[in-house]
N, C-alpha and C positions, 0 to 999 in steps of 0.2 A: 312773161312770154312763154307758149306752151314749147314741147320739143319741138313738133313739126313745125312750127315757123323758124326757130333757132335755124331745121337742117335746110331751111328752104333757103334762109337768108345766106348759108355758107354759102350755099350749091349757088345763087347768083352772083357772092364775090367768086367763089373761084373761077366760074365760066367769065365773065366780064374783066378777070386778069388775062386771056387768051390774045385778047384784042389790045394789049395797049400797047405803046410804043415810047411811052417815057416814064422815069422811075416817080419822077413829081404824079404822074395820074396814076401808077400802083400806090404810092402813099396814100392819095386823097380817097381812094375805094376799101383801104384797109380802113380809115380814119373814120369812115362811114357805116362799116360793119363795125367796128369799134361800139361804135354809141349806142347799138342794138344792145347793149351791155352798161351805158352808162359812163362809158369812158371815150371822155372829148379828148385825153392827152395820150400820145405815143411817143416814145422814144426809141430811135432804133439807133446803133453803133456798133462796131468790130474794139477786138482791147488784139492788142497785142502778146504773144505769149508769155515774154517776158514786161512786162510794165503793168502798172497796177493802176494808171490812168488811160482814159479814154485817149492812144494813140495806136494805131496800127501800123503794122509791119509792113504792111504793101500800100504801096500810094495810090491805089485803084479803089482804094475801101470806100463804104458809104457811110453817111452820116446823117440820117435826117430825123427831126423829133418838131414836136409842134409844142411842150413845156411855155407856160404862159414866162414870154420875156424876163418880167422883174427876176423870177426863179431862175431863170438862166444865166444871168448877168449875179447875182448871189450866189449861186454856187462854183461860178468860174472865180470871180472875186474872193471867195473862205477856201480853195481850193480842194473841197467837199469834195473831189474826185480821186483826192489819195486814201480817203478815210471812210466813203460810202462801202456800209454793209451791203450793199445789193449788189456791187460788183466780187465785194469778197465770196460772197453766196454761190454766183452764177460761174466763180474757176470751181467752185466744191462739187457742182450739182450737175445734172443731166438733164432734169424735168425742168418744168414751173413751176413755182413756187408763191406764196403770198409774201407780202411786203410786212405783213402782221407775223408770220413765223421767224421772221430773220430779227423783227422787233423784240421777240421776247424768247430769243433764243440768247442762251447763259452762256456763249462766246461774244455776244453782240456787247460794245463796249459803251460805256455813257458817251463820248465822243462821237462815238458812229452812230446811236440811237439820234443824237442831236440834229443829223444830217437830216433824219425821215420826221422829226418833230419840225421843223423850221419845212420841210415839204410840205406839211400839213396846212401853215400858216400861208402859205400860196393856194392850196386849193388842192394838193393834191396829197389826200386824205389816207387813200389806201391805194393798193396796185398788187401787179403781178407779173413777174418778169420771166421770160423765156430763155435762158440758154442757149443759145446755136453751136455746139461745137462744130469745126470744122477741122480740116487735115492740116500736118507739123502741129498741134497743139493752138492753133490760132479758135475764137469763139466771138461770136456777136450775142449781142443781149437786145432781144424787144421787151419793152416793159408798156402795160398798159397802166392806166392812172385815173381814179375815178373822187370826184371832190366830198363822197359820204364815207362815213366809215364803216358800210356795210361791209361782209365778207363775201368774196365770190364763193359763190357755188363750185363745187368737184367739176360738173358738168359745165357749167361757166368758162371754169379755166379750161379743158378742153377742148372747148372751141376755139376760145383763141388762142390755143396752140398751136391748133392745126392749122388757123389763118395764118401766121406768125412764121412757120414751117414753110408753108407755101409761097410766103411772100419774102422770106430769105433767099429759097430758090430760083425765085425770079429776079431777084434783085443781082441776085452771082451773072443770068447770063447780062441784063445790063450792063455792069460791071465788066466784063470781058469782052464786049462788045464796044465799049467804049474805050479800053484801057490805055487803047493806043492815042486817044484822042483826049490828055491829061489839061489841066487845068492850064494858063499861063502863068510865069512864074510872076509874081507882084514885085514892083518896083519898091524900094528902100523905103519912100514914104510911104506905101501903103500897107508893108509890113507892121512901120514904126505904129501907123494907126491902129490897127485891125490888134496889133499886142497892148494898148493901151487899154482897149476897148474890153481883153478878155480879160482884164484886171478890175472890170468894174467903171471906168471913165465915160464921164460923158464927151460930146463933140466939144463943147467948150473949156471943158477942163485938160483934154487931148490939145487942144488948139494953145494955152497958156505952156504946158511941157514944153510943146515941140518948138511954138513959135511962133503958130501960124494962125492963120482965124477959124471960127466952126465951121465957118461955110467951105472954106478947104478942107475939113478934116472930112466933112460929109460928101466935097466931091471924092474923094482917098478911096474912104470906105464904099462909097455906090460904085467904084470901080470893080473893087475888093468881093462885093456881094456878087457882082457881074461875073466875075473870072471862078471864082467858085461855085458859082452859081446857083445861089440862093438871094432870098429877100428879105433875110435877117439879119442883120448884124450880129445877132451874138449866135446863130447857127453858123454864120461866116465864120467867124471868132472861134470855134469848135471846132469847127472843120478845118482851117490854119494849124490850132494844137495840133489833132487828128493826123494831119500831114505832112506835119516836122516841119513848115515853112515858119512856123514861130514856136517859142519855148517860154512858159511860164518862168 
């Protein structure tokens, strides 16, 4: 892709983030300039200032990533989010950085390389993750995710920085436009499910725990998806961590 199409593609996502009116159609336009690069996966999330897992300080935070399933339900299950070098990276750093620097960087530990090798074996090969600082010391991370192990380009990573940038921005006024209008709090059994699930469980094996059959545990959690408001279960399951209504 030469530059001029590069600036042309930016210049259409950020004009077409003008118009939108829900954070699901700013993801799917990021998701889309995304791939002008090669990278189908996005992960976007806030960490807290003090915790070293994906759980933020204000319950207004967002959470959305599109990480192919198996991978998500793996790393909630190894609990790979105490011990991921790409979070340790992104409290150090201000810029973006590659996935491959943090890999053969001589603080990075066999442990934490483990995290980005078992990535690989999902598909997601190499990346590049954004830092967002924000004010009291709080930061969000977008990382982008591409299934080769080619190296992004200098020029590469800055564009999707500045997409990344822009659509952190946008994502704040959502976020305080909604603030007031918070999730509903989930009911005991759907707690019980939606934490079974970020352990790795399936419906049926949730269903022998708790007592119940799979078909209940699947009405629990499409409850659960609904009030959070997502179509994943294990973004559901994130996003519960995310906002202290379940604890690993």
């Amino acid at each position: 892709m030469g530059l001029p199409r590069i600036a042309v593609e930016l210049g259409r996502f950020l004009d077409k983030t003008d118009g939108i009116a829900q954070s699901e159609q700013l993801f799917d336009l990021l998701s889309a300039f995304a791939l002008n690069f090669d990278c189908p996966w996005i992960a976007y999330g806030p960490l807290a200032p003090d915790q070293k897992v994906l759980k933020p300080a204000r319950r207004d935070s967002a959470i959305m990533l599109n990480y192919p399933d198996e991978w998500q339900k793996r790393y909630l299950k190894m609990g790979y989010d105490r011990i991921d070098p790409i979070i340790k990276k992104s409290r150090k750093g201000v810029g973006a950085f590659r996935w491959s620097e943090v890999y053969t960087d001589a603080s990075t530990t066999e442990n934490e390389r483990r995290v980005l090798d078992e990535a690989a074996t999902f598909g997601l090969r190499s990346g590049v993750t954004v830092p967002l600082h924000g004010p009291a010391g709080s930061f969000t991370t977008m990382s982008f995710a591409q299934p080769s192990d080619r190296e992004f380009q200098n020029r590469t990573i800055t564009y999707l920085e500045v997409a990344a940038l822009h659509f952190h921005l946008r994502m704040a006024k959502f976020v305080n436009s909604t603030a007031s209008t918070q999730v509903n709090d989930l009911s005991v059994r759907e707690k019980e499910c939606i934490l079974w699930t970020s352990r790795g469980k399936s419906s049926w094996e949730i269903g022998i725990i708790l007592g119940i059959t799979g078909n209940t545990v699947n009405f629990h959690l499409k409850n659960v998806m609904r009030k959070l408001g997502t179509t994943s279960r294990m973004v559901a399951a994130i996003k519960a961590l995310s906002l202290g209504i379940i604890e690993t």
